[in-house]
VOGU-3710 file (C-alpha; in Angstrom, 3 decimals, decimal comma):
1> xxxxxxxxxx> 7,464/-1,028/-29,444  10,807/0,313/-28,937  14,350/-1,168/-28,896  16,294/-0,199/-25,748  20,229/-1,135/-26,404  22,173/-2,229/-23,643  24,744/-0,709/-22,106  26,010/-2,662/-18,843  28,972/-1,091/-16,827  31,131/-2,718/-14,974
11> xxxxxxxxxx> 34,560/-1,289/-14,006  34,483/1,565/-15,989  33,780/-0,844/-18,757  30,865/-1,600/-20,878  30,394/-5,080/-20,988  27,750/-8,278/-20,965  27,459/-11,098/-18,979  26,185/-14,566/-19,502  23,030/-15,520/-17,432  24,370/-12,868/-15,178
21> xxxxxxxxxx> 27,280/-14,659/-13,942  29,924/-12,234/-12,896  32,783/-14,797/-14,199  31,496/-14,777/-17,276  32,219/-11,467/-18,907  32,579/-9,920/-22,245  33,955/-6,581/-22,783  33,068/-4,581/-25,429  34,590/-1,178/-25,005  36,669/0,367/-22,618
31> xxxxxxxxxx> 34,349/3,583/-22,760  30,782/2,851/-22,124  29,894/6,569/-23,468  31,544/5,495/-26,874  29,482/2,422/-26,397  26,365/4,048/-26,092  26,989/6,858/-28,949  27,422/3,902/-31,099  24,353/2,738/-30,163  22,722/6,581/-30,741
41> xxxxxxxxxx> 24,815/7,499/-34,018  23,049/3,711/-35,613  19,373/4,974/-34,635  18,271/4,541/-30,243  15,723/6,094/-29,207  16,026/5,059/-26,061  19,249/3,196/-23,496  18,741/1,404/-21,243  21,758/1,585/-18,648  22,610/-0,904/-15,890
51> xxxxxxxxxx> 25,581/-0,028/-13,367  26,921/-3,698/-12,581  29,019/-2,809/-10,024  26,174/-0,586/-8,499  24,056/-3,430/-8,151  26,531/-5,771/-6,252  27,785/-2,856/-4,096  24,029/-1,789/-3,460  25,230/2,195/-4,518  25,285/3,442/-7,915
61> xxxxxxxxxx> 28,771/3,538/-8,529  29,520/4,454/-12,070  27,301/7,684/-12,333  29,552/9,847/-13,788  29,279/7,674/-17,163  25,757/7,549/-17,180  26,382/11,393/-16,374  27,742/12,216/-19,534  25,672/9,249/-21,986  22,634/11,516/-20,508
71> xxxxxxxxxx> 24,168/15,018/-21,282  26,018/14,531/-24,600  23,637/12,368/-26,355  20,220/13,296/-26,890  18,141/10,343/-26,279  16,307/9,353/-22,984  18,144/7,324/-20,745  17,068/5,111/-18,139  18,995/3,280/-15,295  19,054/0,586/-12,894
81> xxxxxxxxxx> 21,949/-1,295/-10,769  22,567/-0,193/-7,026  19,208/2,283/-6,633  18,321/0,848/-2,928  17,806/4,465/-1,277  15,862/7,717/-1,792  19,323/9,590/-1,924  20,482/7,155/-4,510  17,255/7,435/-6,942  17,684/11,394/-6,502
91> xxxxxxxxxx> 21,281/11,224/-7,530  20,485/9,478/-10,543  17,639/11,298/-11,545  20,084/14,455/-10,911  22,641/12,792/-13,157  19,965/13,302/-15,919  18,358/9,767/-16,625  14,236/9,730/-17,535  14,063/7,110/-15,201  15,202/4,304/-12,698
101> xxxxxxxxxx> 14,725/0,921/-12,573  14,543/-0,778/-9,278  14,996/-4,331/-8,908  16,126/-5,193/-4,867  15,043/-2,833/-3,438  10,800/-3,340/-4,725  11,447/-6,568/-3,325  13,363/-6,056/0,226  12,212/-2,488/1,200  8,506/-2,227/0,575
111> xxxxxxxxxx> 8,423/1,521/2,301  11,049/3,024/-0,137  8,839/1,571/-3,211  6,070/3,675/-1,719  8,496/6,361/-0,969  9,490/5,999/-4,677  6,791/5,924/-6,657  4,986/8,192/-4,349  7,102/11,142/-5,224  8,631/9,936/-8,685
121> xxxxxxxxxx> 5,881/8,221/-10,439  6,186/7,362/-13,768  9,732/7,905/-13,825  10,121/4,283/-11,454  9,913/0,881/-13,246  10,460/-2,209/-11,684  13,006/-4,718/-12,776  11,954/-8,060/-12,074  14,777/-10,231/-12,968  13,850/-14,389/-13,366
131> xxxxxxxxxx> 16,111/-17,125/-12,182  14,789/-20,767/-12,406  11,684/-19,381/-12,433  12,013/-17,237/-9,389  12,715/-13,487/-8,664  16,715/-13,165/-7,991  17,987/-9,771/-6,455  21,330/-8,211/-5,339  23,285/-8,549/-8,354  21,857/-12,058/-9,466
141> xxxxxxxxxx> 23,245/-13,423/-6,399  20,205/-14,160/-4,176  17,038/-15,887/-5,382  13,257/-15,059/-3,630  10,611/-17,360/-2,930  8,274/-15,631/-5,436  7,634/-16,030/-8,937  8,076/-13,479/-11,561  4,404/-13,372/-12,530  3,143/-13,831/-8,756
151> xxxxxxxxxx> 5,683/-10,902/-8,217  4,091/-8,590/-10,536  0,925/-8,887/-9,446  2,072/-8,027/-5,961  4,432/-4,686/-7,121  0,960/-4,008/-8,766  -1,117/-3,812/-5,305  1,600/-1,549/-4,139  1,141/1,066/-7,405  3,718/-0,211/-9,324
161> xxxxxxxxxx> 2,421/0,567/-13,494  6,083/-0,035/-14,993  8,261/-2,921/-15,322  11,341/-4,423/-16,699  11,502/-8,213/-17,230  14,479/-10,326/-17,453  15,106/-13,760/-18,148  18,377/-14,450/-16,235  18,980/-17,729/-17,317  18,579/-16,373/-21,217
171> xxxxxxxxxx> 19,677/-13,235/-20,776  23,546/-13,138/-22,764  22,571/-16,676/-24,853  21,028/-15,522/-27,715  18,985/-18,632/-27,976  15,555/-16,115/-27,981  13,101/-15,488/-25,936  10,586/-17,713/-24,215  7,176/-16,598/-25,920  4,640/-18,355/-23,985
181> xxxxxxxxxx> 6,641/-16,420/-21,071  6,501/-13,685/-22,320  2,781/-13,508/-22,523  1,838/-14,524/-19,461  4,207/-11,611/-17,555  1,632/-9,522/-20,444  -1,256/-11,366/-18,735  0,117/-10,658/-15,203  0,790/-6,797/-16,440  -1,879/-3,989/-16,023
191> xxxxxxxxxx> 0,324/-1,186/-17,537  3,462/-1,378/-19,351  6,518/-3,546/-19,372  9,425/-4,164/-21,114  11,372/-7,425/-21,900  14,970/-8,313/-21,885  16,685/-12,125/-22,593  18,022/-13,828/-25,480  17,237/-11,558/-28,411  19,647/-13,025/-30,678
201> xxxxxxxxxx> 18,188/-12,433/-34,005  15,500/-10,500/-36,018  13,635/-13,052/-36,244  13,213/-12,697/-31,937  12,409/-9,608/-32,552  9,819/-10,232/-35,365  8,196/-13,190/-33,132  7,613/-10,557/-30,105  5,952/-8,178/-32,460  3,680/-10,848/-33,789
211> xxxxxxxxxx> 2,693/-11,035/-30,721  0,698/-8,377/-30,469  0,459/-7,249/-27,276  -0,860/-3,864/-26,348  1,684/-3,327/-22,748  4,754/-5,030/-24,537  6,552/-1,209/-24,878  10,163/-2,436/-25,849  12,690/-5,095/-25,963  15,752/-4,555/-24,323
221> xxxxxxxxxx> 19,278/-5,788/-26,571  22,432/-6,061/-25,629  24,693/-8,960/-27,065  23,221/-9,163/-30,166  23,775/-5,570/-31,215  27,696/-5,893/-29,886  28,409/-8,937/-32,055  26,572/-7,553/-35,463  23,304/-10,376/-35,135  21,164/-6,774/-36,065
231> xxxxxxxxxx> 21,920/-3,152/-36,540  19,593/-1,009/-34,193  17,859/0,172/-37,199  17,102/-3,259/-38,636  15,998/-4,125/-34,944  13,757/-1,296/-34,862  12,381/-2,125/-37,927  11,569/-5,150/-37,221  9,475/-4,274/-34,218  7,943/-1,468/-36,192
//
């Protein structure tokens, strides 16, 4: 397992929300590449990149950032907010992330998934981002009828093998992560996944590993690494 920092933009910004609630914003540097270097310098193998504005505007919106956190830093990058077109995944994949996440689109635009993971493959995961229980899109503004596990298993019948899994209503808390959750998205998952919501400690981290289980690939951090709770190199360790 990996540890994927977070690095959320929002108005040029890097920054974290609570529960994804657009009100409720931290910001953490004014310069999300300094941001992310931080994160590099400290140990990432990995970032994990979300373009808040993109996703509310439904366009990727703050690629030049992500641009330049690609080019100058040396670790794989990958990238979700806004990705709701062919043209839109190709521009980010042009921009030089290893791969795109997308979360409204999989769920509103079953043709582009195809489209998508037709000609991109494994460079497409799936963010499927849990509110109450149920799948919420465009920016955490709009909840679906389905569930995250039910959703899964649908994404799968389509060819979807990657996914990103967020508890919303954790996600900025630090309070940790819901275990028995968290294994039945494993249950529910025939390839790989990552998961993202409430890390607020090593001791998160160290219950996810004990876990063992063999499609759990990483654990997405964001607020936790901003306020000190872990270094990335602790974190990492502790999943090791």
């Amino acid at each position: 397992m990996i540890l994927l920092p977070a690095v959320d933009i929002r108005d040029g910004r890097a920054v974290r929300l609570r529960q994804g609630d657009f009100a409720d914003e931290t910001v953490y540097s004014d310069d999300p590449f300094e941001a992310a270097r931080s994160f590099v310098e400290a140990g990432a193998r990995f970032l994990h990149v979300v373009d808040l504005d993109g996703a509310r505007e439904g366009e990727p919106v703050n690629l030049r950032h992500v641009e330049r956190i690609a080019a100058e830093l040396g670790v794989p990058v990958e990238l979700g907010g806004g990705l709701r077109s062919i043209a839109s995944i190709r521009r980010a994949l042009t921009a030089g992330v290893a791969r795109v996440v997308l979360g409204t689109a999989a769920f509103t635009d079953p043709d582009l998934l195809d489209e998508a993971l037709s000609a991109f493959t494994s460079r497409i995961l799936v963010g499927v981002d849990v509110r109450g229980g149920q799948v919420s899109v465009a920016g955490w503004t709009r909840e679906t009828q389905a569930r995250g596990e039910e959703a899964i298993r649908r994404l799968q019948q389509q060819g979807a093998t990657r996914f990103v899994y967020t508890n919303v209503d954790r996600d900025g808390m630090l309070e940790g992560p819901d275990l028995d959750e968290v294994r039945r998205v494993s249950q529910a998952v025939r390839g790989r996944f990552l998961y993202s919501g409430g890390i607020g400690s090593l001791d998160d981290l160290a219950a996810l590993r004990e876990l063992r289980l063999v499609n759990l690939a990483g654990v997405i951090s964001g607020k936790a690494l901003y306020e000190g709770r872990f270094t990335v190199g602790e974190g990492q360790a502790a999943l090791d």
